[in-house]
N, C-alpha and C positions, 0 to 999 in steps of 0.2 A: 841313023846318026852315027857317024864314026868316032870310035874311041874316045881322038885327040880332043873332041869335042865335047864329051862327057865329062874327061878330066879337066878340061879348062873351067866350065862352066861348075863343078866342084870345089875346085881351085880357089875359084871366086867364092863363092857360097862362105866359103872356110874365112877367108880374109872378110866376108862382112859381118860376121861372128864374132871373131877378133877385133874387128873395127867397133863393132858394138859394145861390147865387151870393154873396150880401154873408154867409150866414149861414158858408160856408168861410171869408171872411176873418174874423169873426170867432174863428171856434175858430184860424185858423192865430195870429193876435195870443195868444191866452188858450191856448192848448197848448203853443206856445212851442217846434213839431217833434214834440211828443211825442204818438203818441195816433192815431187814426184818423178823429177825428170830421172832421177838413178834405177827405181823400178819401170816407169816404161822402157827403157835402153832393157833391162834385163828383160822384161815381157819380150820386146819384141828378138834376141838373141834365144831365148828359147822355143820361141816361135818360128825363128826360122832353123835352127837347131831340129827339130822334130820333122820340119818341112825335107830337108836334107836326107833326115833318114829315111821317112817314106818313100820319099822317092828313089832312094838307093835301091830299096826293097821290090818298089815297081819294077824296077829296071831290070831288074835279077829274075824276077817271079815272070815277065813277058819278054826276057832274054835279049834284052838290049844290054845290058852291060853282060861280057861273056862271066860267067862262074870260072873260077880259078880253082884247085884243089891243092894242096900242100902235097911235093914228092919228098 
């Protein structure tokens, strides 16, 4: 798989995070406490949060994403 395609696919990842993320604060404003929609929105931002890393790690650990080193 090349690069640009890693990063896109990231990229996204990132922004449905974010998107999940603003859509808790919404229901926490509009449920007012009441209601579960604010912790599922965070369930599943953490769920895919953790999904992201492993697979970063995949990528690394069988060299699809190259290792960079600091010069």
């Amino acid at each position: 798989m090349p690069p640009l395609v890693i990063k896109l696919i990231v990229i996204f990842m990132l922004l449905v995070i974010v998107g999940s993320l603003l859509s808790a604060l919404v229901f926490l404003y509009k449920d007012r406490g009441q209601g579960t929609r604010m912790a599922t929105a965070l369930t599943v931002r953490v769920a895919i949060s953790i999904t992201v890393f492993c697979l970063l790690m995949a990528g690394l650990y069988f060299e699809i994403i190259p290792p960079h080193g600091l010069r």
